[in-house]
DOSE-355568 format. One line per field, with one value per residue (C-alpha): residue number from 1; z, x, y. Coordinates in pm, 1 decimal. Layout:
! DOSE-355568
num	(NUM/...)
w	(Z/...)
u	(X/...)
v	(Y/...)
//
This chain:
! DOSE-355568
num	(1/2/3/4/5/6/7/8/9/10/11/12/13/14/15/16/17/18/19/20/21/22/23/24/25/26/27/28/29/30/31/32/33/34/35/36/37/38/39/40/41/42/43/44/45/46/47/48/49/50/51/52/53/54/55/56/57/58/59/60/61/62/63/64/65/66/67/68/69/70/71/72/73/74/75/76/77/78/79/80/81/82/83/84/85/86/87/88/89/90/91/92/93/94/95/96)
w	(0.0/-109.9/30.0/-156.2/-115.0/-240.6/-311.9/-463.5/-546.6/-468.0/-653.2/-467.3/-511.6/-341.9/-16.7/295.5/374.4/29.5/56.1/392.3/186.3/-96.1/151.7/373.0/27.9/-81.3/264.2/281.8/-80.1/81.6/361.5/176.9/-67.8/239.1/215.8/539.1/578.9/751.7/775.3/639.9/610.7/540.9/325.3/281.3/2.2/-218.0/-559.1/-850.3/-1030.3/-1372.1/-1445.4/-1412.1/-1525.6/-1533.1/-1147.6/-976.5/-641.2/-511.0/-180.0/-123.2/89.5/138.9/229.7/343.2/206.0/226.6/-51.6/-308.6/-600.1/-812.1/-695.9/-712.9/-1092.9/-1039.2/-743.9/-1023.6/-1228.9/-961.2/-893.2/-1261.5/-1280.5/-930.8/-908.6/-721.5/-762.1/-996.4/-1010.6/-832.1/-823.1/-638.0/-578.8/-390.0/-111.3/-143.5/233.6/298.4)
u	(0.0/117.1/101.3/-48.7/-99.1/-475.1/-540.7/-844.9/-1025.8/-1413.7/-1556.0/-1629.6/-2005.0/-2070.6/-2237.6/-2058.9/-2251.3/-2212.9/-1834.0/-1808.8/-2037.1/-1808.8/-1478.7/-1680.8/-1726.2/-1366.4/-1276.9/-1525.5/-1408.2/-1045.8/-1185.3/-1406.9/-1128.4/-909.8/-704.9/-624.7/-690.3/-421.8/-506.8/-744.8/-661.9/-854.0/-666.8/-984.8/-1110.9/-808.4/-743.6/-690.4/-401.8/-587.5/-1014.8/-1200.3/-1479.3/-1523.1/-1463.6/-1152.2/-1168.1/-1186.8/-1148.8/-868.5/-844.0/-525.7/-594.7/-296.5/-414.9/-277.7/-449.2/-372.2/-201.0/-481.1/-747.4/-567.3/-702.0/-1058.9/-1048.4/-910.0/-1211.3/-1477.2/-1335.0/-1331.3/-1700.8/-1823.5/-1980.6/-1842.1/-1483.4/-1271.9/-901.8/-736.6/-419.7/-229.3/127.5/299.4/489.6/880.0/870.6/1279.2)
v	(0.0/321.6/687.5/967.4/1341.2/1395.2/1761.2/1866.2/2200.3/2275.1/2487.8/2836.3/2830.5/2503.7/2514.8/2446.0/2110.5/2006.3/2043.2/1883.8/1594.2/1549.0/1545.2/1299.5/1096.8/1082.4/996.6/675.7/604.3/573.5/354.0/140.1/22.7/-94.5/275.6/479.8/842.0/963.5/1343.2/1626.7/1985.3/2211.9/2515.1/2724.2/2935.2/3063.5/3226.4/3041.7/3106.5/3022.3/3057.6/2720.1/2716.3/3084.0/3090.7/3253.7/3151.6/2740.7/2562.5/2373.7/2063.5/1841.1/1443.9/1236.7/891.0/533.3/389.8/60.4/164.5/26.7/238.9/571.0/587.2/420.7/699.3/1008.4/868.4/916.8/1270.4/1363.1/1288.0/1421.9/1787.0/1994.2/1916.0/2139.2/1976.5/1714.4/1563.1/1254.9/1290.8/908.0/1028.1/856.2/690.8/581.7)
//
C-alpha cells in the first residue's frame, strides 16, 4: 500500500454542507477500498491562479491517504465525474 498526497479544489459556489459531503465521500471512498486516511486539512477558500470554469476563487483541501495503487485511478475517475470538484491531483509520497 502506497502513500499519496490527495489535493483537490471545490468549486467556490458550493455550499458548505455540500463540501463537507463530498470530503466525507472521498474519505469513505479511501476507507471502503481498504485505504487509510491519515489526515485532512482544510486550506480554505483561495485564488486560482488560472479561471475554471469561469470561477476565480476554489477551496482547497489536502488528504494524506494510504491507498492501493490500483485504486488511485478508479479513485481520479470518480473525482473527474463528481460535481463539485474542480481539479485534483495525487502525488505518492517517497517513504525511505
Amino acid at each position: 500500500m502506497n502513500k499519496y498526497e490527495l489535493m483537490f479544489i471545490v468549486a467556490s459556489d458550493v455550499a458548505e454542507e455540500k463540501r463537507e459531503e463530498l470530503i466525507a465521500k472521498q474519505k469513505a471512498y479511501v476507507e471502503a477500498h481498504k485505504g487509510n486516511v491519515e489526515g485532512i486539512e482544510r486550506i480554505g477558500m483561495k485564488k486560482l491562479a488560472y479561471p475554471i470554469n469561469f470561477k476565480n476563487e476554489g477551496f482547497y483541501v489536502l488528504m494524506n491517504i494510504e491507498l492501493p495503487s490500483q485504486e488511485v485511478d478508479a479513485m481520479s475517475k470518480l473525482m473527474n465525474i463528481t460535481d463539485g470538484i474542480v481539479r485534483h491531483i495525487f502525488v505518492k509520497k517517497i517513504v525511505k
